[in-house]
N, C-alpha and C positions, 0 to 999 in steps of 0.2 A: 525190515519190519520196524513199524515205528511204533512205541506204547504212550497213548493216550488217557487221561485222567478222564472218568465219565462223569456222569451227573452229579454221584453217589459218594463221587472221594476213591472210588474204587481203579485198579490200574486194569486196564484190558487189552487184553495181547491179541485180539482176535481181528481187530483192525487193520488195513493193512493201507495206505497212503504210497501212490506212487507219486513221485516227484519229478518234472523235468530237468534238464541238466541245469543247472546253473548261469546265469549270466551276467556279467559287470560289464556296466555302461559307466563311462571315466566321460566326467564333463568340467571344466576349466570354470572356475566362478569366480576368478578374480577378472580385472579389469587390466589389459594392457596399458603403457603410461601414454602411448602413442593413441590410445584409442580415444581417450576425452580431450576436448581440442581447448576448453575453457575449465580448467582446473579450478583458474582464482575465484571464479563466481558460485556463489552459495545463497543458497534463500532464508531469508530470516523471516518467524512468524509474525503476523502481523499485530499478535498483542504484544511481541515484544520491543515492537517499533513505537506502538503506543502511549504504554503504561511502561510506569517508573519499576520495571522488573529489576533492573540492577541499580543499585544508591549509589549518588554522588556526592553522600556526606562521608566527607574525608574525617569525620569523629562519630562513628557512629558506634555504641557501646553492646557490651556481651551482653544477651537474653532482652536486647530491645528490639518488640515487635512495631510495629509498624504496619499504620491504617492509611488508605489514601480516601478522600469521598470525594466525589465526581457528580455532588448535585446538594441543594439545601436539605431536601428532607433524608437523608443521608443513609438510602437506600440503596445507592448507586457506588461500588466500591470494590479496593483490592486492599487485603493485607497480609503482611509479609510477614512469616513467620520461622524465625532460623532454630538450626537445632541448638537444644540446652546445652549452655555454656558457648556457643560464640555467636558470629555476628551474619545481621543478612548478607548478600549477594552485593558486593561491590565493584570497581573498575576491574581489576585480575578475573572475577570470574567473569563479564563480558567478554572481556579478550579469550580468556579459556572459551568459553562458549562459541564463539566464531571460529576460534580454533576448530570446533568441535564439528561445525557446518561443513569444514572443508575435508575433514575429514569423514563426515558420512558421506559424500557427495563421490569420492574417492573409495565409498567399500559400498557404491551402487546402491545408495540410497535408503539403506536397509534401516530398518527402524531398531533393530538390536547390532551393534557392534564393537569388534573388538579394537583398543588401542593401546600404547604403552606414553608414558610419559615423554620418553625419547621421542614418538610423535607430535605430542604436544608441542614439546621444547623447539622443535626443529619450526612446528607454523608459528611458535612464536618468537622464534628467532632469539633466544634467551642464553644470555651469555654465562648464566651467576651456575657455580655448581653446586647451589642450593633448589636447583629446580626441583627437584624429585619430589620436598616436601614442601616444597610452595605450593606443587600442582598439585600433589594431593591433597592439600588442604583445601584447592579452589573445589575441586572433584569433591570433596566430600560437604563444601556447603554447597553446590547448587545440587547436588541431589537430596540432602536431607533439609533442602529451605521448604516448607508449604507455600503456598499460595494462596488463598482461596478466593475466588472471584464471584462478586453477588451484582446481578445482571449486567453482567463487562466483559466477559468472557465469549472473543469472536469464533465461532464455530464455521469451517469453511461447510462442513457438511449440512447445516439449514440454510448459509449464506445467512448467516447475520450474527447476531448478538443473543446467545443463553440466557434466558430470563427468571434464570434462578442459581440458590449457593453454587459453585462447583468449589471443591479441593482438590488440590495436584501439586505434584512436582513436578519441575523440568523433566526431570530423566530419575530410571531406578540407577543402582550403579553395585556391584559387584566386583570385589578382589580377589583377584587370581595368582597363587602362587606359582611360582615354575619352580620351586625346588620340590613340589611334592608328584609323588610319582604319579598320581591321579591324572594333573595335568599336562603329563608330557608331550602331549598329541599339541598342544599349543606351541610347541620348541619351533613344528614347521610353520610354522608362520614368525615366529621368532627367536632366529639361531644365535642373535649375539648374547654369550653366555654372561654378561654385565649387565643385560636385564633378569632383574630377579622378579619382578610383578608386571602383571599387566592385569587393565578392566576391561569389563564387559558393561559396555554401555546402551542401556533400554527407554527411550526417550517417550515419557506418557503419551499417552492417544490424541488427546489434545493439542497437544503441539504437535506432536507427527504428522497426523491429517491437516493441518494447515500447511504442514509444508511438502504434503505429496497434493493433495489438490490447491485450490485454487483460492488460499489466504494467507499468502506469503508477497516479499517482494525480493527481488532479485539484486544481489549487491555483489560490487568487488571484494573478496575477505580482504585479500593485501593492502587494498586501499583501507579499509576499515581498522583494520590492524595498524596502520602508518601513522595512523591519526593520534596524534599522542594525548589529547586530555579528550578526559572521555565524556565531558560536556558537549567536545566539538560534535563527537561521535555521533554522541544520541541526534543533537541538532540536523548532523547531516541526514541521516534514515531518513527524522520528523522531516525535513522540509523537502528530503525525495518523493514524500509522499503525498505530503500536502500539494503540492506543485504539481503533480500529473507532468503534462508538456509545454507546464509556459514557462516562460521569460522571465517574468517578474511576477513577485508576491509579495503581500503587506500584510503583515496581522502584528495584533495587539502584541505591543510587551511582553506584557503581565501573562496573557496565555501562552506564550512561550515559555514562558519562566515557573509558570506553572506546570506545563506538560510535559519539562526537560526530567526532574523539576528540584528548581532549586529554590531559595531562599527569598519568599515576596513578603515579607511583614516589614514597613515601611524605615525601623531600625536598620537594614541591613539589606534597604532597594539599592542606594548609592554602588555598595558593594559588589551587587549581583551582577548589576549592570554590567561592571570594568568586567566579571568573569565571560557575561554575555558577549561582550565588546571582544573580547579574544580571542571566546573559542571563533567567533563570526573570520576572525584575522587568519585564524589556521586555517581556519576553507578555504578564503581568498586566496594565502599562500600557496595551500596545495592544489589552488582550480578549480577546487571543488564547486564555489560559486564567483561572479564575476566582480563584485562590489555589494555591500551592503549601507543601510545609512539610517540612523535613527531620527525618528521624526517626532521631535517634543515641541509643542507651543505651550502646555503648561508645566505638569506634574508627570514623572514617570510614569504613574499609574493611566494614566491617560494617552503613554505615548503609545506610538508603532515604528516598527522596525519595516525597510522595504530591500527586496533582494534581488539581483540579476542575477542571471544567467545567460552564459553563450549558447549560440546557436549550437558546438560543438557539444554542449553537457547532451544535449537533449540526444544527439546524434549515436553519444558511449551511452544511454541508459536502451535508448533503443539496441544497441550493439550489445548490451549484456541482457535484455530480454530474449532476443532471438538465439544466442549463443547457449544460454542454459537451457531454453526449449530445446531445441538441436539435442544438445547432448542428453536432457531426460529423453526425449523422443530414443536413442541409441540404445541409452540404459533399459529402456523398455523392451525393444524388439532383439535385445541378448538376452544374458543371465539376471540381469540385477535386478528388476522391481518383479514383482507376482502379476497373474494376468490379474488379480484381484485388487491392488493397488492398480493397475493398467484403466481396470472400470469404473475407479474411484475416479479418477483421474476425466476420464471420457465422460462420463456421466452425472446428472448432479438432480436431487431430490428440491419439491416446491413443498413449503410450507403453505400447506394448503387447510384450510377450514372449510370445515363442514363438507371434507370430502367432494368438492366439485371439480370439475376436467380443470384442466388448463384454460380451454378456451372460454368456459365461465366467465373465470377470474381474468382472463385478458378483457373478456369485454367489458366486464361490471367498473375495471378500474379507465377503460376507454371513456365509459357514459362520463364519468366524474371530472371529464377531461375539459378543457375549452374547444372550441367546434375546428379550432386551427390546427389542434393535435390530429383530430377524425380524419381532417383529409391527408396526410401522409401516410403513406405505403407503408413506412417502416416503424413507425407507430406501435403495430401490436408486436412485432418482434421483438422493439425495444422493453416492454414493458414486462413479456414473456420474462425474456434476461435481468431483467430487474428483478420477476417476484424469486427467480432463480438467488440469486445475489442476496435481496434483504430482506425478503419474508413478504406477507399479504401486507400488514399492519403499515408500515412504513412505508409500502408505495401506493398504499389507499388513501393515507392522511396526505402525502406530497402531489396527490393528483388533485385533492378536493383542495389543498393552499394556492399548487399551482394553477385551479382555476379561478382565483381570487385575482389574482396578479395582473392580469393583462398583457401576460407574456409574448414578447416577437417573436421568440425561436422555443416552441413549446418542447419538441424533444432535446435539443440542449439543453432550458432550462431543467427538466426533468432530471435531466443524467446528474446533469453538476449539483443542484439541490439534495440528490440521493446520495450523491459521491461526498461532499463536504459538509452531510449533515446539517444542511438547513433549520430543518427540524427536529430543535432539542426534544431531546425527553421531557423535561419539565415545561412546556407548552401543550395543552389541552387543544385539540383541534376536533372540533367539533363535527362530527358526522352526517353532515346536511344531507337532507330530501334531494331528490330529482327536482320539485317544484319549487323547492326554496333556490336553489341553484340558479332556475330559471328565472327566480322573479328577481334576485339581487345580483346575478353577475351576467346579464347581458351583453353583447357584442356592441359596442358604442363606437361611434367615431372619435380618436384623441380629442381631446381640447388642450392641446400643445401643439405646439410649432414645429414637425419634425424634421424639419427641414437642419433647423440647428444642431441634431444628432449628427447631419452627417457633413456640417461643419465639423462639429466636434471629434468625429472621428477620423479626420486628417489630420488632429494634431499629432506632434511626439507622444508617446507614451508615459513619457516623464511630464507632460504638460496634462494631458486627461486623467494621469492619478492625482494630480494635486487641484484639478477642477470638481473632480468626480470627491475627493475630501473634502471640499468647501462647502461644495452641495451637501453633503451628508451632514457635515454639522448646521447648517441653514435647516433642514430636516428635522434632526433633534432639539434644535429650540424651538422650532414651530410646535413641537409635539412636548415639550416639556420635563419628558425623561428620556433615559435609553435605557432598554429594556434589550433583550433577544429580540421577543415583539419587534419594536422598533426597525431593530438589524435585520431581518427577516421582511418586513413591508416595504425596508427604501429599497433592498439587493431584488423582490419581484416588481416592483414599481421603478426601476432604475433608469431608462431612459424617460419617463415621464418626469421624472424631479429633478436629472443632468439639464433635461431642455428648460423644465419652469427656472431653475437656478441662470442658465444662460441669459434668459427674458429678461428677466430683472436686473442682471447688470450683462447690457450687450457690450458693454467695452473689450471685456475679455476676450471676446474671438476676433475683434479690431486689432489686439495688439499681434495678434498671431497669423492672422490669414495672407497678408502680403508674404510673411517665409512659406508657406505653404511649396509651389516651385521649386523652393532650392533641396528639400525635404525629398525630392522624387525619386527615388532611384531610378538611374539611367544605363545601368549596364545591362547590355544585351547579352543574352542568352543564344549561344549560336551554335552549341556542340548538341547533337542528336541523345550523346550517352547524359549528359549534365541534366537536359528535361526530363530522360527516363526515369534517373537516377533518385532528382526529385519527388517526383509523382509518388512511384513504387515506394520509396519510401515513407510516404505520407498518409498515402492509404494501409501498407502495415502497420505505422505507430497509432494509426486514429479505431484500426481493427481491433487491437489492444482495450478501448474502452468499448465501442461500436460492437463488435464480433460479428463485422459483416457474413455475409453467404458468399458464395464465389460467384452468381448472377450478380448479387448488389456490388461487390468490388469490379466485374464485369461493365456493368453499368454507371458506376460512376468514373472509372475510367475512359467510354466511351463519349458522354459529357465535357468531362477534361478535356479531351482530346479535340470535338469539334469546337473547342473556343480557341484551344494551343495554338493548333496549327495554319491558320490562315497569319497569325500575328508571327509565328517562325517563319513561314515561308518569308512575310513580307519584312522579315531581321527587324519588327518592333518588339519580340518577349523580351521582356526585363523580369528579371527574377520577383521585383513588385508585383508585376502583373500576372507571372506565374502563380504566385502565392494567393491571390486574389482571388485566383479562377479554381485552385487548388479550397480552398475555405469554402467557395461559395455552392459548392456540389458537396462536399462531407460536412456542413454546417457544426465549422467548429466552432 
């Protein structure tokens, strides 16, 4: 008989509750070591890859805050703010931090988890036996540093950017003793009786949803840990990012130096530079990238930096994209993530106005398009995945610029203009009519030569960036300043000013077109497994940005396939030519 409290506060015996027998279900919620096959790899968020979250001023002083602004009217911003009496988030706490990735990643993903220092020490391989209160020193400023991010703050769940204050911390963080009897139940999970504390670590919403869904990027922690200055660090994330899957990339200086971000007031450029110049050196040493080269014709502020990469880089980013999918994919269908993070994960929310379908909004952003977008098949799916990604606003204004443009490859240019932010915040783009559209961006026949694009596009690589440069400054003095504007109208007008620049002095493709020939690559391609191997994997790394259907990977494989095989039969595929056929059906 069981006595129950009624309404009344009163005890009543007159109840009588039968009970079934009892039952324990014992389920195992750790993770075997055999069972994750990619340990090293961890996902880091993506405002962390961005934004100056951890300082690389090696003097940075107690109860100094710290504002970053990300536009003139200086609305656009993050600032850091550490607890009273010491200092922000420095090099040790990044390192702690990725420590920290590899260690959720290793207790299933979980957004509350337990660790002891001894784990720490061990990912960071720290010899000093003053670690205990080093690491809880780093543990205690990256959880008591604020943040606050005013419209900067990438949100995986709208796909885009929060257009208002948010405050947070990284993580909450809570100390746990083992010598109070309270905590004992913690011993099983930590029997060596020389740990005397462990934390419980609670990583805000913010950052945990970007890196259970889909705003994160996928990195080696060991590598990242290996990296000894943490300039090089940050450098390598940034240009993982920036770079997608090419080869080479060129940007400014000064925005590098800025986004790292170190020291750009003209006192202390010389300076920056030589740190620039190093950490670039440590990549190269470690592989990371294949060559770098600074490109000055006047003033630093004026230069750019250009960077290679092997064929091999792009082959390990692709091999650590699909190896941490793999392994979440495992973590999911066990113990470790909830079906509820599972549907985070599968599922993803449109920032939608004024409440209309989807297919509204796909087609309204269709109309605004150039008539070259309209007749591709894959058009409105792309654009679907877009408004998915960066909201209504930001792929309205890149559809109404990118019909300005005159674009040859309208959903390429599309993707890469959304993906590299084309269009800044601080550019007004104006929301044109249907008829205004019509009367000012008609379909006209070039009045260039285009013949000479595709001269131009037999040369080296190394020869069409430093053509494709000349033309651009010939550009900006026709126009008088450089502006975004400016950078913005040559990059959608870009083969129209490469060609008008080649007319004007034809020398330039005289001194180059007889190498042309020796430039060919002539190795055949004669193994059945090498074409497969190519293919498949071209169409997964291009699926990555694309997020083909399994028809459209079907079907652009069948494409492939009828141009491969008559040139294999007849032992003329040269990996050239493979590549050729391979771009010209996924229009990379």
């Amino acid at each position: 008989m069981a006595k129950n409290k009624d309404s009344v506060g009163c005890w009543n015996s007159r109840e009588i509750i039968d009970t079934p027998p009892t039952e324990i279900v014992e389920e195992n919620v750790f993770i075997d070591e055999n069972f994750l096959k990619n340990k090293e790899l961890i996902r880091i968020d993506l405002n962390l890859i961005q934004f100056p979250i951890f300082s690389k001023n090696t003097h940075r002083k107690v109860n100094q805050i710290v504002k970053y602004y990300f536009n003139k009217s200086r609305d656009t911003y993050i600032t850091v703010t550490p607890q009273a009496g010491d200092y922000i988030p420095g090099e040790m706490e990044e390192k702690v931090f990725i420590a920290l990735m590899q260690l959720m990643k290793e207790r299933e993903m979980r957004r509350k988890i337990i660790i002891s220092s001894v784990d720490l020490r061990d990912k960071l391989k720290m010899k000093t036996g003053a670690y205990l209160e080093i690491l809880s020193k780093a543990l205690s400023r990256l959880s008591s540093t604020n943040y606050t991010f005013k419209n900067t703050l990438y949100s995986s769940e709208i796909k885009g950017v929060l257009e208002r204050k948010i405050e947070t911390s990284i993580f909450n963080i809570t100390t746990i003793s083992l010598n109070e009897k309270k905590n004992i139940r913690y011993r099983e999970i930590y029997k060596d009786k020389r740990i005397k504390v462990i934390y419980e670590i609670e990583f805000s919403e913010h950052f945990y949803n970007n890196i259970i869904q889909k705003g994160y990027m996928v990195y080696n922690g060991n590598t990242l840990l290996e990296i000894e200055s943490t300039v090089a660090r940050t450098l390598y994330m940034l240009i993982e990012k920036l770079r997608f899957d090419k080869l080479y990339l060129k940007l400014d200086t000064v925005f590098l130096i800025k986004r790292i971000p170190l020291k750009d007031d003209k006192k202390n450029l010389n300076k920056t530079i030589k740190t620039l110049e190093k950490a670039f050196q440590e990549l190269v040493d470690k592989e990371l990238v294949s060559s770098f080269n600074f490109v000055k014709e006047s003033t630093w502020e004026k230069s750019e930096v250009e960077m290679f990469f092997s064929e091999g880089s792009n082959l390990e980013k692709q091999n650590r994209f699909f190896g941490d999918r793999n392994d979440f994919r495992k973590l999911i269908t066990s113990t470790g993530v909830s079906g509820t993070e599972h549907q985070m994960i599968e599922e993803v929310e449109v920032i939608n106005p004024k409440n209309k379908s989807i297919e509204e909004l796909v087609n309204k952003i269709l109309d605004l398009m150039p008539s070259k977008a309209k007749e591709l098949k894959t058009m409105p799916r792309t654009i679907r995945d877009s408004l998915e990604k960066y909201g209504y606003s930001k792929v309205e204004a890149t559809a109404i610029y990118m019909k300005q443009q005159k674009v040859e490859k309208p959903r390429t240019y599309f993707i890469k203009a959304l993906e590299n932010d084309w269009l800044d915040d601080n550019i007004e783009i104006v929301n044109l009519t249907k008829k205004e559209l019509t009367l000012n961006f008609q379909d006209t026949p070039p009045t260039y030569n285009e013949n000479l694009y595709e001269e131009f596009e037999k040369l080296p690589i190394e020869v069409q960036n430093g053509i494709e440069g000349y033309a651009y400054r010939e550009y900006i003095k026709m126009c008088g300043m450089e502006t975004k504007i400016q950078q913005l109208a040559f990059a959608g007008s870009r083969k129209k000013n490469i060609c008008e620049y080649l007319e004007k002095y034809p020398e330039i493709l005289g001194n180059f077109s007889f190498k042309q020939e020796e430039n060919i690559d002539k190795k055949i391609i004669s193994e059945i497994k090498k074409v497969r191997e190519i293919i498949e994997n071209s169409i997964e790394l291009a699926d990555i940005l694309y997020k083909y259907s399994e028809t459209e990977k079907n079907n652009i494989l069948a494409k492939i396939l009828k141009d491969v095989i008559p040139l294999f039969n007849k032992t003329e595929l040269t990996e050239n030519k493979l590549n050729e056929i391979i771009e010209k059906y996924m229009e990379l």
